[in-house]
C-alpha positions in Angstrom: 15.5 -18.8 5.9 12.1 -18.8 4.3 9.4 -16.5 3.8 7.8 -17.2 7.2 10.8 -17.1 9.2 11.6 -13.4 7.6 8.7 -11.8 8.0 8.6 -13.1 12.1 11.9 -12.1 12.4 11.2 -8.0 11.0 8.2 -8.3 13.7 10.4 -9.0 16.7 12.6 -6.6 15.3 9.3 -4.2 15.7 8.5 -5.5 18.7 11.6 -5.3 20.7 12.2 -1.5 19.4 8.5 -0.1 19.9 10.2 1.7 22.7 12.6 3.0 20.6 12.9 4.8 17.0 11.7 1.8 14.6 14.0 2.1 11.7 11.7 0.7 8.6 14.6 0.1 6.3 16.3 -2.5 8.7 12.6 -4.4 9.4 12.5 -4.6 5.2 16.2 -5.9 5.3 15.3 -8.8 7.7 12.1 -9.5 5.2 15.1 -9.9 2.6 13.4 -7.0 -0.1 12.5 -3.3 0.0 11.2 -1.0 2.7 8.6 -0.1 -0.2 8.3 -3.6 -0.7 7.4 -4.5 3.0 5.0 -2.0 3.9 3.3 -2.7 0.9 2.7 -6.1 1.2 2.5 -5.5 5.3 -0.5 -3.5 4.8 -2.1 -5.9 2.6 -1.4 -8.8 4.3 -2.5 -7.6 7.8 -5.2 -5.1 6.7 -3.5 -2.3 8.6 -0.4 -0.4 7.7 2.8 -0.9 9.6 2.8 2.7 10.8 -0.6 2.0 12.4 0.1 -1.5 13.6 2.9 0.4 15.7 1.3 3.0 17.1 -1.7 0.3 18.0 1.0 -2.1 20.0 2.4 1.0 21.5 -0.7 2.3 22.7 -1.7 -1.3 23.7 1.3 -1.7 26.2 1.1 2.0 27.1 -2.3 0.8 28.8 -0.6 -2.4 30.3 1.7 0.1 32.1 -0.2 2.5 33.5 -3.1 -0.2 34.4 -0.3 -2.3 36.2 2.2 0.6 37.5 2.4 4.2 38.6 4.5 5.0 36.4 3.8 8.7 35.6 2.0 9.7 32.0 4.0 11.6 30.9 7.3 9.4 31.4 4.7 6.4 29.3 4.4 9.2 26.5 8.1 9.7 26.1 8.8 6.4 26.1 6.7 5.2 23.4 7.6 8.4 21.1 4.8 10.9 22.3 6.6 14.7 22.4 4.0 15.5 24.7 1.5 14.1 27.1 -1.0 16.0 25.5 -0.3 14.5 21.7 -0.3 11.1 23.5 -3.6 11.7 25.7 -5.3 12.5 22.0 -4.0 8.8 20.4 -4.9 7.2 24.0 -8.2 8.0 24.0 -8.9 7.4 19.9 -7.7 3.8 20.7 -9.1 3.2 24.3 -11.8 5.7 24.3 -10.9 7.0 27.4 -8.0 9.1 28.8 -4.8 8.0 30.0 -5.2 8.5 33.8 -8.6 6.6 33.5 -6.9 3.3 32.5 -5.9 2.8 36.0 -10.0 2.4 37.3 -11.3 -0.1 37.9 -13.2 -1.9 35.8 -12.5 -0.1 32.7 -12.7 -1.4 29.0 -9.6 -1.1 26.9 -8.7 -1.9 23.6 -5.6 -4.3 23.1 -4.1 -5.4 19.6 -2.0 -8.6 20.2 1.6 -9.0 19.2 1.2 -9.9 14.7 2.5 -13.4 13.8 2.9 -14.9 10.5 1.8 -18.7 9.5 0.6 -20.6 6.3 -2.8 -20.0 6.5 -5.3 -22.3 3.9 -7.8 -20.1 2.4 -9.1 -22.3 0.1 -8.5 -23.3 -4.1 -8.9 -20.1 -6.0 -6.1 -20.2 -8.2 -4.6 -16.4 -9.7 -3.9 -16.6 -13.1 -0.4 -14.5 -14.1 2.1 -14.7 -16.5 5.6 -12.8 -16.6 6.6 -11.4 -19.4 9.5 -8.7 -20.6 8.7 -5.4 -21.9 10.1 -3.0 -23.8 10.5 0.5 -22.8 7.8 2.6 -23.5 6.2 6.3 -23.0 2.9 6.9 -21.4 1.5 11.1 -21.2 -1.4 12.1 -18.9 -1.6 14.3 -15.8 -0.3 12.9 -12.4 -0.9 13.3 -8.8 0.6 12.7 -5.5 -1.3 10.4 -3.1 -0.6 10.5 0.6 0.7 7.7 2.3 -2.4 5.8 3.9 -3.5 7.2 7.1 -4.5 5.8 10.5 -7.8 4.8 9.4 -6.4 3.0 6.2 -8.8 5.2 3.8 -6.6 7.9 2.6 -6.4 6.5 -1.2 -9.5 5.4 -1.2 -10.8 9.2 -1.3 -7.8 11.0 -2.5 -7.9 8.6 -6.4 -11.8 8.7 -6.7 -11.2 12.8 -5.9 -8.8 13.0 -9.0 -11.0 11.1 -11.4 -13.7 13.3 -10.7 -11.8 16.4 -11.0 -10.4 14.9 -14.3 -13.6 14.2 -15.5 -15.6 17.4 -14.6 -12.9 19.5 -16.1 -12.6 17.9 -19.4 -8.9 16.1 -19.0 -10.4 12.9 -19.7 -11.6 13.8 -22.7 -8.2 15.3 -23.6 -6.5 13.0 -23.0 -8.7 10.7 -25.2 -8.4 12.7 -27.9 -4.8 12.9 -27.9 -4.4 9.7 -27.7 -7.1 8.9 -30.4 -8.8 7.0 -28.5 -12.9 7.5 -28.9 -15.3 9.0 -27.0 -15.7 6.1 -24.3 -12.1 5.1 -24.8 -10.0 3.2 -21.6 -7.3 5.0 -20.1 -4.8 3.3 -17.9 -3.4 4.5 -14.8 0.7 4.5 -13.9 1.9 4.3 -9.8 5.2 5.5 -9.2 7.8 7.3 -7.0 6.6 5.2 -4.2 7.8 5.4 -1.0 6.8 4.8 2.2 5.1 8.6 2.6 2.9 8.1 -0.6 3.5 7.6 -4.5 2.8 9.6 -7.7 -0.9 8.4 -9.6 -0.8 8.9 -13.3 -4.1 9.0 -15.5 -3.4 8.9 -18.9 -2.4 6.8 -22.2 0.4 5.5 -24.5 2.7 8.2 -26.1 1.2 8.7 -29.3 4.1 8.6 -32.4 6.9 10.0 -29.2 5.4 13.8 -29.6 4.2 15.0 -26.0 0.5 16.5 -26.8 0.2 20.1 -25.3 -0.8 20.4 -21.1 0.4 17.0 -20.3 3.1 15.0 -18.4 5.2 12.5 -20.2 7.1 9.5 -18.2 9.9 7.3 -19.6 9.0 3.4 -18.8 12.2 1.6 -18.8 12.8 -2.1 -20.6 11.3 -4.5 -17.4 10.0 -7.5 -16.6 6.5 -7.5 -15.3 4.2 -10.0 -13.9 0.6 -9.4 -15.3 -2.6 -10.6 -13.3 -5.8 -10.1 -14.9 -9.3 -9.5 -13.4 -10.8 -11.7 -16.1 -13.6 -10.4 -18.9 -16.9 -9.1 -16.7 -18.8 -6.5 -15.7 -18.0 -6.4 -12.3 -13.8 -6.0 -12.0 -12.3 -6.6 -8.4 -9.4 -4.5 -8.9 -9.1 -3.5 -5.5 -9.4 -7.3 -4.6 -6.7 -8.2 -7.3 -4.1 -5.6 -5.7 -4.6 -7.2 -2.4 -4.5 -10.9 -3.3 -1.3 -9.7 -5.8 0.5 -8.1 -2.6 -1.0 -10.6 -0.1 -0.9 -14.0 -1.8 1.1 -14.2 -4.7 4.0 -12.2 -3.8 4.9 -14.0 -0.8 5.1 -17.3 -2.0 7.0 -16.8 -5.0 10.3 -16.6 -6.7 9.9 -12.9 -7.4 10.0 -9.6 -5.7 9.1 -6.3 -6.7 11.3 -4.3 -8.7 11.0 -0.7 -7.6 9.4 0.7 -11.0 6.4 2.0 -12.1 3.3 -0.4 -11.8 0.1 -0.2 -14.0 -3.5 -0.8 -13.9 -4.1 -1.2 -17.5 -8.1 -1.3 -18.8 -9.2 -2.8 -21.7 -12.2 -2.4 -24.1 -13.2 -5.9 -24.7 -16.8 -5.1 -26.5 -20.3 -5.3 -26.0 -19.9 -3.1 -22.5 -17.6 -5.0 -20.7 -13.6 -4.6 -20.3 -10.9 -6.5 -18.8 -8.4 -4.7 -16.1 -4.8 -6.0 -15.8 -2.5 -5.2 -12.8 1.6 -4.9 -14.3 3.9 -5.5 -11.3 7.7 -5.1 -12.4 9.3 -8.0 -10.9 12.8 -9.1 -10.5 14.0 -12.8 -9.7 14.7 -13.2 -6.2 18.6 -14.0 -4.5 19.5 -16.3 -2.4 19.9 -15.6 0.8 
């Protein structure tokens, strides 16, 4: 069974249970790698998270029913996992901008999001440069965060990490952490995600462990020996991180021989001169089984 045929069979698996209690670990089972694993790449690939895609093709064929029945509200907002028709008339009218009763006038607008397929798509010839290579263990030290898993309107990280640097910054850990390191005054840090699970992962600013002594007021975090794919956002002024995650997650990942690992991934930054630096995304990869 290949890549295609995996992912189309988790989606009919979510779309013959969105009646039910979707359990996320079997839908990453029948995509052959990790629940982390499959909503991270989900999200990517579809631009929404599997916990909203859900709750949109519930709420889509919520409106189907009481459009095209009498069935009762409240009985629609028990079925698709509503505790109350109150908590579903709230996510009814986000989506459809109207409440549930309304849906059954006449001539009013609702919102559907169609049923998510997978097929090779052509997007054109921008190749991603990589390479795999096998790392040693390591320590990095800095100060950590949790992040939130992303919410319904798919910004949650984008204000809870830009939140931390600024804290970081306006309180002086940057420069801390700089100094500990001995790194100079406009020295790059690098940033560690780990602990990742479908509710959220832990976001580490911070450095290399200098000489294995653990400077005073920070974190330290064991890296075991891995093997990493490393994607680079080439030397310019203008880094796409954000766009490297996304085509990492997206593009590369499901068309080749690897999966994700479950470890601790880095954004590594580095001074390259003259004002500009090159950013490098470390993914710990394992060959993939047959299956």
């Amino acid at each position: 069974m290949n890549w295609l045929d995996r992912m189309n069979h988790a989606m009919e698996y979510v779309e013959t249970h969105l009646s039910d209690t979707i359990d996320y670990d079997q839908v990453a089972r029948m995509a052959c790698c990790s629940t982390y694993h499959f909503t991270r790449m989900f999200s990517f690939i579809a631009n929404v998270p599997l916990s909203e895609y859900i709750r949109r093709r519930r709420l889509t064929l919520a409106a189907f029913e009481l459009q095209n029945s009498r069935v009762k509200v409240i009985d629609v907002a028990l079925k698709y996992g509503y505790e109350s028709p109150e908590a579903f008339s709230r996510a009814f009218k986000i989506m459809h901008g109207v409440i549930p009763i309304s849906a059954r006038d006449k001539g009013v607008s609702l919102k559907a999001y169609p049923r998510l397929s997978f097929h090779i798509s052509i997007r054109g010839d921008v190749e991603m440069n990589y390479k795999i290579e096998e790392k040693q263990g390591f320590e990095m030290f800095g100060v950590s965060t949790k992040i939130n898993a992303v919410d319904d309107s798919f910004e949650q990280p984008i204000t809870e990490i830009p939140e931390f640097w600024e804290k970081c910054i306006s309180d002086g850990t940057i420069g801390r952490i700089r100094a500990a390191a001995g790194l100079g005054e406009n020295g790059q840090l690098h940033v560690i995600l780990y602990n990742g699970t479908i509710d959220g992962f832990s976001y580490m600013l911070g450095y290399f462990l200098p000489r294995g002594e653990l400077p005073q007021g920070f974190e330290r975090l064991q890296i075991s020996p891995q093997t990493y794919a490393i994607f680079s956002t080439g030397i310019n002024p203008q880094n796409d991180i954000h766009g490297l995650w996304r085509r990492v997650w997206g593009e590369w990942f499901p068309t080749c021989d690897y999966e994700f690992a479950n470890g601790p991934q880095f954004r590594m930054t580095h001074d390259r001169g003259y004002g500009l630096c090159e950013m490098e995304v470390w993914i710990p990869v394992v060959k993939k089984t047959e299956s």
